[in-house]
MMTF fields as JSON, N, C-alpha, C and O atoms, coordinates in Angstrom:
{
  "mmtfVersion": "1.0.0",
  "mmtfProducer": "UNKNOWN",
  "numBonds": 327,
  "numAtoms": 328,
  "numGroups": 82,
  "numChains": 1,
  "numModels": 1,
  "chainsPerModel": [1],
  "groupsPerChain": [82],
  "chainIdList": ["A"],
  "bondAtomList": [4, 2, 8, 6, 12, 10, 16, 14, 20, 18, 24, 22, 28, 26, 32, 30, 36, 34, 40, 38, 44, 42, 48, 46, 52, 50, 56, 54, 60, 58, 64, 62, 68, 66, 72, 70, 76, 74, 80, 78, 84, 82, 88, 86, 92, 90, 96, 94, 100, 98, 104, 102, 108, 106, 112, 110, 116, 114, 120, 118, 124, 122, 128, 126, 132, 130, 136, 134, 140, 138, 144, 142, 148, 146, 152, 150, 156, 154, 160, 158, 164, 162, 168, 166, 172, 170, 176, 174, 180, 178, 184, 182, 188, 186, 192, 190, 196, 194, 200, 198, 204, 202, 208, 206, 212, 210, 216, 214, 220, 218, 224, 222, 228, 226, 232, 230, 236, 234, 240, 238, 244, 242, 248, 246, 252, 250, 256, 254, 260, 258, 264, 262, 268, 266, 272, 270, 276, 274, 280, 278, 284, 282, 288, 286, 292, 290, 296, 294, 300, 298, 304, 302, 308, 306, 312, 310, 316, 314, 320, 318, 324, 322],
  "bondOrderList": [1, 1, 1, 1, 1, 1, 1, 1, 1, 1, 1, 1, 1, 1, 1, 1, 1, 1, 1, 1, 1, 1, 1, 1, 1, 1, 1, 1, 1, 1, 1, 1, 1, 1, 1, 1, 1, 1, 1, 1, 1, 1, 1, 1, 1, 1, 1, 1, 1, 1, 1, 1, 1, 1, 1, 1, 1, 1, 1, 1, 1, 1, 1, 1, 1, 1, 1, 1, 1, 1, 1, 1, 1, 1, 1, 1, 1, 1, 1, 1, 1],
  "groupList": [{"groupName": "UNK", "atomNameList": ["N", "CA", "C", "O"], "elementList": ["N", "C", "C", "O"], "formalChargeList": [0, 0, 0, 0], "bondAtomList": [1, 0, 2, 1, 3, 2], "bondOrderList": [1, 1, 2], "singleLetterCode": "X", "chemCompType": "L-PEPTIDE LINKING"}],
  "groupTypeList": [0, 0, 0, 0, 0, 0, 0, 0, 0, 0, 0, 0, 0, 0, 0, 0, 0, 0, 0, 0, 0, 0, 0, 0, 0, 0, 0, 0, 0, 0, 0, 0, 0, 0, 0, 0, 0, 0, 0, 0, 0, 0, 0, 0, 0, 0, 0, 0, 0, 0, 0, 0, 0, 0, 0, 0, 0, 0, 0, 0, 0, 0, 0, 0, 0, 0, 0, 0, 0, 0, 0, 0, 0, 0, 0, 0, 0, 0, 0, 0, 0, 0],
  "groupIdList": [1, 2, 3, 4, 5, 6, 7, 8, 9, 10, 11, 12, 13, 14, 15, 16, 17, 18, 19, 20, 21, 22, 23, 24, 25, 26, 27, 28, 29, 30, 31, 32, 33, 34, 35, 36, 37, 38, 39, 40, 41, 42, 43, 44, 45, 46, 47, 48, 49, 50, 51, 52, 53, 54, 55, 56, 57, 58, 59, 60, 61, 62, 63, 64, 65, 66, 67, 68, 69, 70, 71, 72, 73, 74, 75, 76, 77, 78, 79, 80, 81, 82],
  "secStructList": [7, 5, 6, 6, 6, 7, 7, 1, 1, 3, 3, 3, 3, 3, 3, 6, 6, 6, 7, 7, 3, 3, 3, 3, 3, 2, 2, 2, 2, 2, 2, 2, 2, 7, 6, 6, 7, 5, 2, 2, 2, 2, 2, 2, 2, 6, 6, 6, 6, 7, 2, 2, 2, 2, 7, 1, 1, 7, 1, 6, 6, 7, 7, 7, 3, 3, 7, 2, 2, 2, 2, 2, 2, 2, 2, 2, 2, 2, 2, 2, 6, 7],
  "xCoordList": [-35.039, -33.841, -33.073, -33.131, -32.317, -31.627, -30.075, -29.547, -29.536, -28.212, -27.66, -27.127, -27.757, -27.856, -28.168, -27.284, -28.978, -29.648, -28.74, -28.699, -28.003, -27.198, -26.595, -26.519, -26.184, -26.28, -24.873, -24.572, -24.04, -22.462, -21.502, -21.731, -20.154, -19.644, -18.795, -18.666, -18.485, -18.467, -19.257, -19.94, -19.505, -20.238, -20.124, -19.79, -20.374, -20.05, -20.863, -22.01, -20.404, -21.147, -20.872, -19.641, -21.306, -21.151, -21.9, -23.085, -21.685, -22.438, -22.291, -21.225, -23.694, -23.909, -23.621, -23.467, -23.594, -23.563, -22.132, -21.475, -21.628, -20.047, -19.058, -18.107, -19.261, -18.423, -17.782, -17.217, -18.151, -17.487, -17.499, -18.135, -16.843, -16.613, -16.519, -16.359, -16.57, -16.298, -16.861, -17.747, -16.099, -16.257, -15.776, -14.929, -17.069, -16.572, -16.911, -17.925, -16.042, -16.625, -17.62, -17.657, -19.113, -20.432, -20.014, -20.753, -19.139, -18.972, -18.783, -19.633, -17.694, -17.819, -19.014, -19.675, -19.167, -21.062, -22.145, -22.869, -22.192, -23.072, -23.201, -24.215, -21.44, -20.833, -20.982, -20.756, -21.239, -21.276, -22.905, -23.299, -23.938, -24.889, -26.268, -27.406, -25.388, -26.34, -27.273, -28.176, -27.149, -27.872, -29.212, -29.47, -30.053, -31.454, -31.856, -33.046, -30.612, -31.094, -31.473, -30.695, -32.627, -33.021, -31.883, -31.154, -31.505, -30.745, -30.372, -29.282, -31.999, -31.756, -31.59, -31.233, -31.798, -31.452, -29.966, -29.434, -29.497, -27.951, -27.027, -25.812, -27.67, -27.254, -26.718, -25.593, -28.042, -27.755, -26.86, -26.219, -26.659, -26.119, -24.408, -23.696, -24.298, -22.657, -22.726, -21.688, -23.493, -23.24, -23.818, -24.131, -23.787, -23.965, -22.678, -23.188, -21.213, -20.912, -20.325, -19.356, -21.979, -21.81, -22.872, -24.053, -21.686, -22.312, -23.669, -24.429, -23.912, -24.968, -26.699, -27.85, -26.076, -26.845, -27.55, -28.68, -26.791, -27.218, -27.83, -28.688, -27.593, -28.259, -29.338, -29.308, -30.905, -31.849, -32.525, -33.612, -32.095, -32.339, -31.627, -31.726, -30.884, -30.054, -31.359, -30.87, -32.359, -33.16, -32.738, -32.761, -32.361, -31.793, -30.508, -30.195, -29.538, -27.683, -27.803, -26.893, -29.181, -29.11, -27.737, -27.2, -27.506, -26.23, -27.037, -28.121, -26.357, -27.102, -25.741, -25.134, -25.914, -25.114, -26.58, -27.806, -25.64, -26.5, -25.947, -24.816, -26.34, -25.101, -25.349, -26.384, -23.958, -24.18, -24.399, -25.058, -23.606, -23.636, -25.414, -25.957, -25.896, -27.281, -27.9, -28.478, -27.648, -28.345, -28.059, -28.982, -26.789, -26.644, -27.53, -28.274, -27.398, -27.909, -29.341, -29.849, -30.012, -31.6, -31.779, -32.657, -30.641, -30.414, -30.127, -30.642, -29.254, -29.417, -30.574, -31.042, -31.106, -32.746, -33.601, -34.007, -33.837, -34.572, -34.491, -35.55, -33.044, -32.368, -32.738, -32.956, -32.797, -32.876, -34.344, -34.521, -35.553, -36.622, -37.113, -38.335, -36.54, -37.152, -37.069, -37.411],
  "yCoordList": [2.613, 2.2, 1.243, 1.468, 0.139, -0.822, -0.416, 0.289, -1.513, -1.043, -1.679, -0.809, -2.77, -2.85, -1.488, -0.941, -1.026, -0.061, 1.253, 1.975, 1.392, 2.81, 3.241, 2.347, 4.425, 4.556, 5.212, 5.928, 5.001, 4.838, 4.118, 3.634, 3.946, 3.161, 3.209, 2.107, 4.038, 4.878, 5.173, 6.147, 4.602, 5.091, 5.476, 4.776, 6.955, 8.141, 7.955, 7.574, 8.197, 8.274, 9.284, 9.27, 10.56, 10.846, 11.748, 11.86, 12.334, 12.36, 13.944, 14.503, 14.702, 15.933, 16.302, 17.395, 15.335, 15.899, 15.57, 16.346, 14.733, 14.609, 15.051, 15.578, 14.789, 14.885, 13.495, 13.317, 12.496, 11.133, 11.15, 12.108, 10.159, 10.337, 8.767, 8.076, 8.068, 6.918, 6.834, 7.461, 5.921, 5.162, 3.872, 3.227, 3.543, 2.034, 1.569, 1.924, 0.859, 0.588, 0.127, -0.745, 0.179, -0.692, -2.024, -2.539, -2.686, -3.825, -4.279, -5.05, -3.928, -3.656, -3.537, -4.251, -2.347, -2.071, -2.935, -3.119, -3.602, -4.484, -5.779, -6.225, -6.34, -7.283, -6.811, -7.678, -5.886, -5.448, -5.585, -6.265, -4.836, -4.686, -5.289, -5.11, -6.427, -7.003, -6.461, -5.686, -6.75, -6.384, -5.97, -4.826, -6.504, -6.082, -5.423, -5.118, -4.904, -3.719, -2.176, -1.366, -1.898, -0.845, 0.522, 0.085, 1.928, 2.088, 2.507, 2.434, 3.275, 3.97, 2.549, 2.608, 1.718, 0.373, 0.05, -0.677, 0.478, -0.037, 1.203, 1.089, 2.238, 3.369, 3.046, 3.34, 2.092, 2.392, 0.982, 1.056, -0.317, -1.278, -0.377, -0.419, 0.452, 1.096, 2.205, 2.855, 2.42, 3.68, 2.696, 3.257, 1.172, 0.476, 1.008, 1.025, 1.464, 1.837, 3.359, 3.818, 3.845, 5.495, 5.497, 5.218, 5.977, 6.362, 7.162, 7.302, 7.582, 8.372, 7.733, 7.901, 7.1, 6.154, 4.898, 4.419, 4.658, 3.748, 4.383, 3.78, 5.553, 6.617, 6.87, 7.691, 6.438, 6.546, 7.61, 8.112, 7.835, 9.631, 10.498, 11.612, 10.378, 11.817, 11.966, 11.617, 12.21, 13.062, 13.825, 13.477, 14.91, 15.938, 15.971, 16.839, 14.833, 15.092, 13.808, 13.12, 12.869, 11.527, 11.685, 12.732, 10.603, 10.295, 10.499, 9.924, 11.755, 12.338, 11.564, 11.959, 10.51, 9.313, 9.798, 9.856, 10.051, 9.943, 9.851, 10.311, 9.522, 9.144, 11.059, 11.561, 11.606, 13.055, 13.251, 14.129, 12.094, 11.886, 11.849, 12.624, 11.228, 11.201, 12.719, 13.498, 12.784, 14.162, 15.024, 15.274, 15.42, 16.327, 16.103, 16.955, 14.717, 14.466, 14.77, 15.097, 14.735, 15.163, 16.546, 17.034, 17.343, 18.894, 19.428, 20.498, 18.747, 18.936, 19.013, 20.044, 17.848, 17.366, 18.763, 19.506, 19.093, 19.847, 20.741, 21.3, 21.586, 23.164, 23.282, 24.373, 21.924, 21.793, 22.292, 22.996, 21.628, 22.314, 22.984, 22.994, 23.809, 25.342, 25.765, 26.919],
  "zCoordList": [33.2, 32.514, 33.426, 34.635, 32.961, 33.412, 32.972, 32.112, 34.371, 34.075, 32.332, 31.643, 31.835, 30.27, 29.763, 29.103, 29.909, 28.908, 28.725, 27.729, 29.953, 30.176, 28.785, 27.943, 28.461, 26.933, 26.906, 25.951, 27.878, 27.564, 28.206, 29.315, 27.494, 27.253, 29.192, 29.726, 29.722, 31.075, 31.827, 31.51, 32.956, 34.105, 34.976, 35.933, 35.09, 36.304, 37.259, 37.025, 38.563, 39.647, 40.237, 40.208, 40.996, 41.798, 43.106, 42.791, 44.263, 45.039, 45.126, 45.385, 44.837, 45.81, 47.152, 47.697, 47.481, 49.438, 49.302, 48.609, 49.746, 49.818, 49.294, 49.873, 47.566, 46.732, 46.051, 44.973, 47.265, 46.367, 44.654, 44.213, 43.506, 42.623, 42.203, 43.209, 41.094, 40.82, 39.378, 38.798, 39.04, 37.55, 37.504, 38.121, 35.994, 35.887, 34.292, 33.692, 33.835, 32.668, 32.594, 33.463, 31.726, 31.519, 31.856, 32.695, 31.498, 31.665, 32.906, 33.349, 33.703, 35.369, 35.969, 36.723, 35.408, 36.309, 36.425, 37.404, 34.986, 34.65, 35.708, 36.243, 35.845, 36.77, 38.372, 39.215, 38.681, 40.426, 40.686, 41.633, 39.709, 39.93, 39.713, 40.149, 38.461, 37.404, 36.168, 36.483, 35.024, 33.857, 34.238, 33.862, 34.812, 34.508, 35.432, 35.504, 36.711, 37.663, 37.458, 36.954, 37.862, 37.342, 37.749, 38.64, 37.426, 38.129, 39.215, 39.782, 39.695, 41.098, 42.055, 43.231, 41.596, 42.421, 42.399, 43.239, 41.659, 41.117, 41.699, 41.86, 41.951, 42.755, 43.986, 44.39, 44.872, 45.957, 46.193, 47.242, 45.449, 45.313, 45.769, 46.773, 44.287, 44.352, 45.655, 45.778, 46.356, 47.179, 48.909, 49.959, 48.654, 49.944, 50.946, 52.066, 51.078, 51.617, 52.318, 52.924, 51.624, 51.916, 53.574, 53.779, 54.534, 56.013, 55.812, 56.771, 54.814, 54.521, 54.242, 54.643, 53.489, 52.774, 53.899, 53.804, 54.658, 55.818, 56.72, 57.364, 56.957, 58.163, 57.85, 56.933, 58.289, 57.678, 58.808, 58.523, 59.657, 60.302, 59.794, 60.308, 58.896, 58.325, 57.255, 56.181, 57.09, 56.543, 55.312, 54.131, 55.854, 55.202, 54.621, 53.806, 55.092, 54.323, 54.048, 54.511, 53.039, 52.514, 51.282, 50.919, 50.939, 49.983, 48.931, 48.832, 47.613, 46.805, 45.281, 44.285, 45.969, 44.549, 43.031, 43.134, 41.782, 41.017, 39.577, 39.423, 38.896, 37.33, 36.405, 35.968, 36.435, 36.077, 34.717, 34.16, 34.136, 32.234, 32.019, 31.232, 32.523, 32.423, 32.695, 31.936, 33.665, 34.489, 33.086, 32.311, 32.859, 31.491, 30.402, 29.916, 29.977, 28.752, 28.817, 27.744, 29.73, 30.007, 29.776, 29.064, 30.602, 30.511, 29.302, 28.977, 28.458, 26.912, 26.283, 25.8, 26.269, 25.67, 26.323, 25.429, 27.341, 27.488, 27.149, 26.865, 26.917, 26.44, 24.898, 24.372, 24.133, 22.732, 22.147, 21.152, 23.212, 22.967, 23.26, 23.112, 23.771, 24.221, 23.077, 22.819]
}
């Protein structure tokens, strides 16, 4: 999926390990990251100034940036067909 493709109108970000938090309208997002970026690419575009994320020996406490609206909506889909 591309950042175009994202399937709302709001885009949540946020990080497991830290807690950071952020939003942006699609339209914003689209403008920081570009339309046809895929999104774990567009992830790390918005999370370029996480100390985490640059630390490529932190192994284990990497920057856990990830879009949660998504994460749910998968968790839905899956609860539905059981």
């Amino acid at each position: 999926m591309r950042a175009w493709d994202y399937p709302f109108e709001l885009v949540r970000i946020n990080c497991k390990t830290c807690g950071r938090y952020g939003q942006y309208p699609k339209k914003r997002f689209i403008e920081l990251v570009g339309a046809d970026t895929p999104l774990p690419s567009a992830l790390k575009i918005i999370a370029k100034t996480c100390d985490r994320e640059k630390d490529e020996l932190a192994l284990h406490n990497r920057c856990g940036a990830g879009y949660p609206d998504l994460a749910r909506m998968v968790d839905d889909r899956k609860n539905r067909t059981r």
